[in-house]
N, C-alpha and C positions, 0 to 999 in steps of 0.2 A: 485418175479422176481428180478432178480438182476441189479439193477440202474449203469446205463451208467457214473459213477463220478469218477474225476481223480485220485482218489485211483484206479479205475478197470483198468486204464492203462499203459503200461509202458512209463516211462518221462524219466528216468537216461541214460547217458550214462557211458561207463566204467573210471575212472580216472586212470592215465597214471599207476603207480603202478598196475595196475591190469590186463592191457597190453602187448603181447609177442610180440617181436619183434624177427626174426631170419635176420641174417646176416650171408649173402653166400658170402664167396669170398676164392680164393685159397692161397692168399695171409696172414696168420696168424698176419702182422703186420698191414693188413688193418682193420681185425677182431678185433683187440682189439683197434683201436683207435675209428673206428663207435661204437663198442660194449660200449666204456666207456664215450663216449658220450652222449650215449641216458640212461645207467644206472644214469650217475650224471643228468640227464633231469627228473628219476624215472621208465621209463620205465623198464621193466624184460626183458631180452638178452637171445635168445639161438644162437647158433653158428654152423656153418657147412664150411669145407675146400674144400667140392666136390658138384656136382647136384647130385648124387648118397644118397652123404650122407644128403642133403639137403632132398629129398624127402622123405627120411625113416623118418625123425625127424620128417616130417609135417604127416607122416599116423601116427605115435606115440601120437605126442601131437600138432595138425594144430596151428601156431602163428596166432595172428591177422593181422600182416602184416608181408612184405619179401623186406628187403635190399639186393638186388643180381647185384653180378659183372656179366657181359654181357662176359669178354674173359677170360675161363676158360676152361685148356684141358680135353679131355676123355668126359663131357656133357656141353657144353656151357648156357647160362643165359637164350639165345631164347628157346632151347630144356628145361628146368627148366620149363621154364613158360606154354610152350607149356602143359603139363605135368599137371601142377599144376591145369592149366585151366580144362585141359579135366575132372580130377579127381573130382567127385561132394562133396566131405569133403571139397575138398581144392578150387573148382573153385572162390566162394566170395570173397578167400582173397587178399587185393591189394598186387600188387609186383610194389614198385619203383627198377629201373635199376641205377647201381650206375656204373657208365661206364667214361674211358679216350677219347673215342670217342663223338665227334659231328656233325659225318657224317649224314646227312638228311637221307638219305637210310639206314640206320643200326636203325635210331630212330622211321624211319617209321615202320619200318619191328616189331620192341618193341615194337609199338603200338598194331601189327600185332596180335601177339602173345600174347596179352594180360596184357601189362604192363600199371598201370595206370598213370607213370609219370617217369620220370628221374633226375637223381642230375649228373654232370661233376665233374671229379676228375680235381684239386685237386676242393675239393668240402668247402665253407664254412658253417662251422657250423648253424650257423641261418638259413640258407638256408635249408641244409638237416633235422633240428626240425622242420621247419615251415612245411616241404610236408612232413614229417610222422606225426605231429601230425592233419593236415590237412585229410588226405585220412583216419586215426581212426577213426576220429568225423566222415566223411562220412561214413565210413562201420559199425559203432555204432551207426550212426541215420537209417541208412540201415536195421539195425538188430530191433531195434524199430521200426519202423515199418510194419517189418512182424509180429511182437511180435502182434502189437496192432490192424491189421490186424485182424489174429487169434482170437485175443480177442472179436471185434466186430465180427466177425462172428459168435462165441461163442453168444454174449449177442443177439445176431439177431435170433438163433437158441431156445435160453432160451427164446425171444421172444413169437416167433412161438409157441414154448411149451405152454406155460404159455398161448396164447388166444386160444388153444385145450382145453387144459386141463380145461382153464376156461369156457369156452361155455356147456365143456359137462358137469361138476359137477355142475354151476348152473342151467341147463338146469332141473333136474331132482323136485329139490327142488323149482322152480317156476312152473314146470306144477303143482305139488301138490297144491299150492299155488290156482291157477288160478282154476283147478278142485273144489277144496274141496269151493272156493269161489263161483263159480257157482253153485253148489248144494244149498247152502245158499242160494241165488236168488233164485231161481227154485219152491226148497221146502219150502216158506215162514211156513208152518206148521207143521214142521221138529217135532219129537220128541225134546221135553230140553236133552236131556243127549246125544242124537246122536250130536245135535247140538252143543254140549261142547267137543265132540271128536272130531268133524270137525274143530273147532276154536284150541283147542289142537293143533291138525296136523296141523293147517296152521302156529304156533306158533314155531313149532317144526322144520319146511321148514326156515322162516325164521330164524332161529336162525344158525342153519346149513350156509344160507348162510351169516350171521353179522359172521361168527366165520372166513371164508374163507375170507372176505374183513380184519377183523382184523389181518389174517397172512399175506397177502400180503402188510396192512401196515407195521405193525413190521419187513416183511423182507425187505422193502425201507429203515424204519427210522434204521434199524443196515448197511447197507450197506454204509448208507452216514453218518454214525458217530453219528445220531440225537440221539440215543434210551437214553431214560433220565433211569436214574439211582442214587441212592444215594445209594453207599455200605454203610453199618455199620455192626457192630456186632450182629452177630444173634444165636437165638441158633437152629441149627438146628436141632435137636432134635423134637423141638417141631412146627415148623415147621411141618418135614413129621408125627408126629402124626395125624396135624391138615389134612393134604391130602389124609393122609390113612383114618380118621373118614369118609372125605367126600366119600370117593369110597364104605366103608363097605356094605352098603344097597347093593349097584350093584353088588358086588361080593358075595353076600349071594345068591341074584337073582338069579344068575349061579352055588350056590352049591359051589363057591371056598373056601379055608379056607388061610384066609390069616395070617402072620406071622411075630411079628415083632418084631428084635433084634436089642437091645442098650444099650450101658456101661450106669449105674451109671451116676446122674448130665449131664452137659449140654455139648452139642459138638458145641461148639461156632465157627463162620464162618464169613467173611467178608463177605457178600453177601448184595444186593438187597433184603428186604422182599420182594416186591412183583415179583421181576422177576424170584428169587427162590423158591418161589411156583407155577408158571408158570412152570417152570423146572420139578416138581417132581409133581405135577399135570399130566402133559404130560405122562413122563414115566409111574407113578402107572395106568394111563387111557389105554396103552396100553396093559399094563401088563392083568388085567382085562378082557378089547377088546377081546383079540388075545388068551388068554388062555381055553381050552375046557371046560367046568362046569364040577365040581368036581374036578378039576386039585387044588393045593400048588401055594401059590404064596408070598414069601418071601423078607421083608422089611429089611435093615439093615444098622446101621449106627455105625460108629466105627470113634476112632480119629486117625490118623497118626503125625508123624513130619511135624508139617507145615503146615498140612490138616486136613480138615473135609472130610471124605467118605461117601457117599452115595450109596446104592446101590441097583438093582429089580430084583430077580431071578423069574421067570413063567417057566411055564412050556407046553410053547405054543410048534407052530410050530418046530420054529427054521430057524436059515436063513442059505442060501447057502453062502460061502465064496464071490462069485460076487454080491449076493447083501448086502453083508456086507459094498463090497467097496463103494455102491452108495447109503447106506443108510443114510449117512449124508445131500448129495445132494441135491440141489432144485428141486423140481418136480420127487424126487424117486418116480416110481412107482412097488413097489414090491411083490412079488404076491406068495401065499401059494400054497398048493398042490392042483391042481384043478382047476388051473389059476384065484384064486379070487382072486381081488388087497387087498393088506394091507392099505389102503388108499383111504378113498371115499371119500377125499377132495382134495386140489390143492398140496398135497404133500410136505407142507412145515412145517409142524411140527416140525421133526425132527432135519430139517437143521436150524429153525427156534432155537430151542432148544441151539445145537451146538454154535450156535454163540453168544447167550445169554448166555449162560455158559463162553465161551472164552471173552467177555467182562466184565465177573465179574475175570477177570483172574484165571477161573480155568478149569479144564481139562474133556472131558466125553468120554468112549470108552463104547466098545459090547464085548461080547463073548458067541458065541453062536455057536450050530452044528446042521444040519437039522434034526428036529426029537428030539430032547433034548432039546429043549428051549432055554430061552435067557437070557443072566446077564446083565446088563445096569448097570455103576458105574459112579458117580460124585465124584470130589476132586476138592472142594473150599477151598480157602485160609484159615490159621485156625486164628483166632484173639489171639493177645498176650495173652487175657485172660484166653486163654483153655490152657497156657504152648506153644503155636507153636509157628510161625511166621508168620506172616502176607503175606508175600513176596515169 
């Protein structure tokens, strides 16, 4: 489940450089003295002589805020705003009125209409920086807010998922549990060897669920930065030897013939040993998993510039393009032909994977088509020693 910590939300707001400010006024020499005010301030300036042309500029590219002259022929400042308001791209954005008037009625009416302040010409400088950089910070703490809004409803949602998802995956492996223990009880006079299948199977239950509590640590301590790590140089190479040996037996089990291609000498890699056998552990167990007995399933590991490659052809399923997208995700639940899930645990494998991977600073993608199987590839950092770069 992905941890509520201030990395998951947004804190920053925009600095002035990154900023649009339009300036409406019909007047061209009013346009470049506001305009060159707020550029030497850092602000970014766009410009408009009409409300006409004022409004096309904002469905083009909406500014974060709107300096606009209130008396201007053909569409005046109140009809602008009025405009601006009604328009749901534009309505957020503040419009201070940059107006010669200080009639109460005319400021009201501004109000009216939706402007959230005014500056009097002749107007002083400090004065009109202070309420545009004022009303930013509010419409960028504005904008954070719904940001992080979103967010929390997000992690409240992942929530939600996550005590489903949990309830029902351990629900299965402790009835086992609690059954195959009762039997014990029951039949003090069990046959030995039934009785070694029962203990097996309870063996088997909890193990199942020590492996779901272990993902759901691991995806806490990556989230909040904890997940301990020491890259060094490794060869990976030897490595997925060592993960292919372990799967051999099981894929013999199933009839599969597995297959595995690698240059010559070692393909050396910054990685984590043990998070990088994690990593390819993972994959090769799916591969296996998901692949039909009798099917090829294809090991391969090659050097690039820079990189170590890894990679797992099978010749499973295959995934549909949608659940491509969500197969990194936390609590993917992705499901083959026949509606069986890919996943009879808490669904964090993968995204689990993902993220271990991106914290050894290196890269894991898919390619796959429904029906034709699946390619899983890693590229970890390659170490000076194999010729790459580390970087």
């Amino acid at each position: 489940m992905s941890a509520t910590s201030p990395s998951s939300l947004a804190t920053r707001t925009k600095p002035p450089g990154e900023s649009l400010v339009l300036v409406v006024d019909d007047l061209p020499r009013n346009i470049q003295v506001v305009g060159n005010l707020l550029r030497e301030a850092g602000y970014q300036v766009a410009a408009a002589t009409s409300g006409a042309t004022a409004l096309r500029a904002m469905q083009q590219r909406p500014a974060d805020l709107v300096v606009l002259d209130v008396m201007m022929p053909e569409m005046d400042g109140y009809e602008v705003c009025r405009r601006l308001r009604a328009d749901p791209a534009t309505a957020e954005v503040p419009v201070v009125f940059l107006t010669a008037a200080a009639d109460t009625d005319m400021l009201v009416r501004g109000f009216a209409e939706g402007a959230v302040d005014y500056v009097t010409k002749p107007f002083k400088s400090a004065e009109l920086l202070a309420r545009v950089r004022n009303h930013l910070e509010l419409k960028h703490s504005r904008e954070l807010l719904v940001q992080n809004a979103e967010r929390l409803r997000q992690l409240d949602d992942e929530k939600n998922e996550f005590l489903g998802i949990l309830a029902h995956d351990l629900k299965n492996p402790l009835s086992g549990i609690v059954g195959f223990a009762d039997l014990l009880i029951e039949e003090p006079e069990m046959p030995a060897d039934q009785r070694t299948e029962h203990i097996t199977l309870i063996r088997t239950s909890a193990q199942r669920m020590m492996q779901m509590v272990r993902n759901l640590l691991d995806a806490n301590a990556i989230e909040r930065g904890q997940l301990p790590m020491e890259p060094a140089a490794h060869d990976l190479a030897e490595i997925a030897v060592q993960v292919a040996n372990a799967f051999y037996s099981r894929a013999v089990q199933k009839q599969q013939s597995m297959h595995f291609e690698r240059p010559e000498g070692p393909v050396s890699a910054i990685v984590d040993r043990n998070l990088a056998t994690q990593v390819l552990e993972n994959l090769v167990s799916n591969a296996v998993k998901y692949s039909p007995a009798g099917r090829n399933i294809w090991i391969r590991l090659r050097r690039e510039p820079g990189a170590a490659h890894f990679e797992i052809q099978d010749e499973g399923p295959g995934l549909s393009e949608s659940d491509q997208r969500k197969l990194f995700n936390n609590f993917a639940r992705i499901h083959q032909p026949g509606g069986v899930p890919t996943e009879d645990s808490t669904g964090l494998g993968l995204a689990i994977v993902k993220r271990v991977v991106q914290a050894m600073r290196g890269r894991i993608g898919l390619l796959s088509e429904p029906g034709r199987g699946s390619l899983f590839w890693v590229k970890f950092p390659a170490s000076p020693a194999s010729g790459g770069q580390a970087g």
